[in-house]
C-alpha positions in Angstrom: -18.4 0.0 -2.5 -18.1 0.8 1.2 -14.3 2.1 1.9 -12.8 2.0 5.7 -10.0 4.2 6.1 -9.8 1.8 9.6 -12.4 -0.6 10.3 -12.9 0.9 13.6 -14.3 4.9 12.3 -17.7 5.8 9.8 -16.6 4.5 6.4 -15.3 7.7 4.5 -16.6 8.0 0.6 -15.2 5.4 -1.9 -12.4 7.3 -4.4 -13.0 7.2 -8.1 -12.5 4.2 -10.0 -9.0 3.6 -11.0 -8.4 2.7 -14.5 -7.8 -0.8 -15.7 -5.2 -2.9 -15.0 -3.6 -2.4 -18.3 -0.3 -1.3 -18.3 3.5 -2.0 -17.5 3.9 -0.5 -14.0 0.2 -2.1 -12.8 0.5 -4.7 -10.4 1.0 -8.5 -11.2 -2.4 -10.7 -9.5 -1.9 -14.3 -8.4 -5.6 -16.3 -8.3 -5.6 -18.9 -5.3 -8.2 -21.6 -6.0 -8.6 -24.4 -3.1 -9.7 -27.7 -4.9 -11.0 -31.3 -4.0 -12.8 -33.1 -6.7 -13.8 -29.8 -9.0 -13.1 -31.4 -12.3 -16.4 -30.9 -13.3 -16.7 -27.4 -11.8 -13.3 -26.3 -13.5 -14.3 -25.5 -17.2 -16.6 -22.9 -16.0 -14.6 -21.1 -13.4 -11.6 -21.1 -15.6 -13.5 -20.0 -18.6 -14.5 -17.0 -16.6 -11.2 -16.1 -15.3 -9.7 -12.7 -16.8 -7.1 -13.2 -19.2 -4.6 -11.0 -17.7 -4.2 -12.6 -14.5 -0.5 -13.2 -13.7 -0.7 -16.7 -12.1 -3.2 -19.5 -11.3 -2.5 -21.4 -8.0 -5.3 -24.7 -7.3 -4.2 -25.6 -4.1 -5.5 -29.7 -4.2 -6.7 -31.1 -1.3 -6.0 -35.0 -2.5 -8.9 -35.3 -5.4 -9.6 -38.4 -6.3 -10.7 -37.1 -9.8 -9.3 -35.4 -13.0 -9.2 -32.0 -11.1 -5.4 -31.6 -11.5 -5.2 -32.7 -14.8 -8.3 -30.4 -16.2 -6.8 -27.8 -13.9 -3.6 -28.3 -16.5 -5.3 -28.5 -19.3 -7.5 -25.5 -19.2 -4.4 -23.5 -17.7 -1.3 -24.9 -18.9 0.4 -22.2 -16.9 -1.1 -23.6 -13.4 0.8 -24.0 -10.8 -0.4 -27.5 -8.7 0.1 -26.7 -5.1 -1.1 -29.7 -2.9 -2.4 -28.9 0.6 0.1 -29.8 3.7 -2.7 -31.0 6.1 -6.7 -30.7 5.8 -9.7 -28.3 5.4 -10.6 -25.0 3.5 -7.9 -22.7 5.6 -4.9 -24.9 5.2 -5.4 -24.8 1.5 -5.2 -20.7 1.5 -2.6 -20.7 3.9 -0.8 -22.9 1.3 -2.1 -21.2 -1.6 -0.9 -17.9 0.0 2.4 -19.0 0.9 3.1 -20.0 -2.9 1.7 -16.9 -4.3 4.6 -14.4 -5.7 1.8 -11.7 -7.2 1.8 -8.1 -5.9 -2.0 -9.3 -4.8 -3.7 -12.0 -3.7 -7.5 -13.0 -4.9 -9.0 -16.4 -2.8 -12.2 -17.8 -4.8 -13.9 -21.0 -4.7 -13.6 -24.1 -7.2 -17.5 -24.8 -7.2 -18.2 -21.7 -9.3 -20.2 -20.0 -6.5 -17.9 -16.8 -6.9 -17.6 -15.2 -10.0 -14.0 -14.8 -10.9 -15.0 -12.3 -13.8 -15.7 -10.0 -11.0 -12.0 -10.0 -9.6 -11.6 -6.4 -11.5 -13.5 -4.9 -8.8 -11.4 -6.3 -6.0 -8.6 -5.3 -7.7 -9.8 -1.8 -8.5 -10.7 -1.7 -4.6 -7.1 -2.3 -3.6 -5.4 -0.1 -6.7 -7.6 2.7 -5.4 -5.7 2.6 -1.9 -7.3 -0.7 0.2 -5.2 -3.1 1.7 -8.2 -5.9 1.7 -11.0 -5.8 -0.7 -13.9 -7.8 1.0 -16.6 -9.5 -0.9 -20.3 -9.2 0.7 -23.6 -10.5 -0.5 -25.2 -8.4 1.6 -24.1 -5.1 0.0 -25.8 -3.1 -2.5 -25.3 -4.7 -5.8 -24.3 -7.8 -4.4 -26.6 -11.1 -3.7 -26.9 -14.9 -3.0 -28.6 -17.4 -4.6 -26.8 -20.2 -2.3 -27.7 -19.2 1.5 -30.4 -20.7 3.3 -32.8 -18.6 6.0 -30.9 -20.6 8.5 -27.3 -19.2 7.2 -28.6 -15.7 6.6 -29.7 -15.7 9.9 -26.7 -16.7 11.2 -24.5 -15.3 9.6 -26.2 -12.0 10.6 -25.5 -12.5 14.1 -22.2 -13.2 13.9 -21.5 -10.5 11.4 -23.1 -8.4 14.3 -21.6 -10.1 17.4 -17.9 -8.9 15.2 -19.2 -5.5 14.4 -20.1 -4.8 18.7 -16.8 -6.6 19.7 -14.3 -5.0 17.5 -15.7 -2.2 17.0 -16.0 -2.9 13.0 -18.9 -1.5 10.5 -19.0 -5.1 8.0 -22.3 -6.7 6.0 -21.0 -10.0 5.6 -18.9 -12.0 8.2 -18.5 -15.5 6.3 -18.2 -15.0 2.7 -15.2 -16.1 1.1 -14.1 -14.0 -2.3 -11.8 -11.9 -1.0 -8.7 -9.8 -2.4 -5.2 -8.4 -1.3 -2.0 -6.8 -1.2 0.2 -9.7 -0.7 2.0 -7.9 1.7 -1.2 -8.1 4.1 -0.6 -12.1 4.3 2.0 -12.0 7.6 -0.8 -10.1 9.1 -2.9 -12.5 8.6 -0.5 -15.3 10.9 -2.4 -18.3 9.5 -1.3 -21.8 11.0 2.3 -22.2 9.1 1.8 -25.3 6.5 4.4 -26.8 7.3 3.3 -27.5 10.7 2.3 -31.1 11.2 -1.8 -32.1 11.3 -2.9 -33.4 14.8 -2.3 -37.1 14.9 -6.0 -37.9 15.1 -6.7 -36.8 12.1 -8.3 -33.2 13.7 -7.5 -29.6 12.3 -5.5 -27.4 13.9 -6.8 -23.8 14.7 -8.2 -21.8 11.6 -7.5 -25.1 9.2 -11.2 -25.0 8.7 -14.1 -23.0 7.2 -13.7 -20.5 10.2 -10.4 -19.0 7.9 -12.9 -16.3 6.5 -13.7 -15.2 9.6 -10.3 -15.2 10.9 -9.0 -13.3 8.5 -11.8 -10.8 8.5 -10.9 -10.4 12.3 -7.3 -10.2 11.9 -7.0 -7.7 9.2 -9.6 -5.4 11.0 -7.6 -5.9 14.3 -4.2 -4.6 12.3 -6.4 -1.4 11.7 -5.7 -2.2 7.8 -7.9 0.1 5.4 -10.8 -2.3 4.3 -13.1 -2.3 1.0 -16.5 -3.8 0.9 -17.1 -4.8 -2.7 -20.7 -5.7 -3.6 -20.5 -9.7 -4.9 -23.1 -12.2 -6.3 -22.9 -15.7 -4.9 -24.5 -18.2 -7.2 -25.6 -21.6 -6.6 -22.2 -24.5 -6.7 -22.7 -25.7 -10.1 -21.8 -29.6 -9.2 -21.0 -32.2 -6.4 -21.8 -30.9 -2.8 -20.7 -28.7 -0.1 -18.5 -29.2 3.1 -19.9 -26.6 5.2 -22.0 -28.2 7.9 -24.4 -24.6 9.2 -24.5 -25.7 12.7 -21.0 -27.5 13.3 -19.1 -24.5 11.1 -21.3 -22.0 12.4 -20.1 -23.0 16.2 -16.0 -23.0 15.2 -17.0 -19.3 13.7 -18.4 -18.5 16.9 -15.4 -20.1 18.5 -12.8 -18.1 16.6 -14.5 -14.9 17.2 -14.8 -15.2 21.0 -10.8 -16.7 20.8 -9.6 -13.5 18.5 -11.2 -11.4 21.0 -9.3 -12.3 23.6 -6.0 -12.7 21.5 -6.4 -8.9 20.7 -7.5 -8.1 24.5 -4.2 -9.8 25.4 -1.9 -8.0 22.2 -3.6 -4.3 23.4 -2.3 -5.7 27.1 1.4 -6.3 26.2 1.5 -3.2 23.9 0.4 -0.8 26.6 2.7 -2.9 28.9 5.9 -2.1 26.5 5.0 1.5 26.3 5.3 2.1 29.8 8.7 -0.1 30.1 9.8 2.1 27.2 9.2 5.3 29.1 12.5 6.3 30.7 12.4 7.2 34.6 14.3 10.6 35.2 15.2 11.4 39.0 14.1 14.4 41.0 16.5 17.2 40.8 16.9 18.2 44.8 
């Protein structure tokens, strides 16, 4: 694990490993799962879930399959949240919003993130991080999924972030992620229970750009980060939504825009400091 006391100095050494989550004054852990059409896909990633999570949320984005009813039946404690508008980030931002764990673990339905490695994010954030980060590109962690063309990509962006906000990350645009619950008005995702553009369209950071915006967001909140080495395995069925070059552009997008969203926060903050400071008169 790499630890960042703030994303924005040299990482400082990781603290011991913090026992296990057994116990009655540990901290409760809600799992957010975004689904469309996983039925298939379910038995494993359920099967692989710890036994001592606290709550199970599949956020459903309309499948047209079994997925809510296996979801049921593998989980009879489930709780069925269905998306408010469309794409990958309005699922979390619904997902998050019905969470009522202490922390928050996002991981995919296609079984390309292992949820029997969610001890380690949680271990991350018990040991004093406010967001455990999943990279590939860590050591201990891998990929079996990404392309040369994705790699590649993904390791300019991931660069492009670390130059322009002054962050030390490995992987930019992977999705198993962990956190204090706490952390999620940080994050100020598009509120679900805003309307979806009447051409069908997604609002900003409703799409696969969400890990990225988040990434961004908590790093520009100076939160204290966690890299935690992950393995990304191949999606077990059905296929993928991520387009490389059209999702790679609205990554690109969002982190030019958060850029110059925190330019314009750092602006107004060093504004209201100097209002704030009181004027005293000259004594004659």
């Amino acid at each position: 694990m790499s630890v960042y006391a703030n994303p924005r100095v040299h990482p400082t050494p990781a603290p011991p490993a913090p026992p296990t989550r057994h116990g009655p004054h540990l901290p409760s852990v809600t799992v957010v799962i975004p689904t469309i059409n996983e039925e298939r896909n379910l038995p494993h990633v359920f099967a692989r879930l710890p036994r001592d999570v606290d709550e199970v949320v599949v956020v459903d984005g309309g499948s047209v399959d079994r997925t809510v009813q296996v979801a049921r039946e593998l989980w009879p404690a489930v709780r069925i949240v269905q998306q408010t508008r469309t794409g990958k980030g309005n699922a979390l931002a619904c997902g998050f919003a019905a969470a009522t764990s202490d922390i928050v673990v996002m991981i995919d339905a296609d079984g390309s993130t292992d949820p029997a490695e969610i001890p380690r994010f949680v271990a991350a954030l018990l040991a004093g991080a406010d967001f455990a980060k999943g990279s590939r590109f860590r050591a201990g962690g891998g990929s079996h999924d990404i392309t040369p063309l994705r790699r590649l990509g993904n390791e300019g962006l991931n660069g492009m972030v670390n130059l322009l906000f002054g962050t030390r990350f490995t992987d930019l645009c992977y999705g198993y992620n962990a956190f204090w619950r706490r952390v999620v008005p940080a994050l100020n995702l598009p509120d679900p229970a805003t309307p979806g553009p009447a051409d069908g369209g997604k609002l900003w950071g409703d799409g696969f750009e969400i890990e990225t915006l988040i990434n961004v967001r908590v790093a520009a909140h100076g939160l204290r980060i966690t890299e935690v080495p992950s393995i990304e395995h191949l999606r077990i069925h059905g296929e993928s939504n991520l387009d490389t070059v059209r999702d790679g552009t609205r990554v690109l997008r969002t982190i030019l825009s958060e850029f110059g969203r925190e330019r314009r926060l750092r602006r107004t903050r060093r504004r209201q400091r100097t209002a704030a400071v009181p004027v005293t008169a000259e004594e004659g």
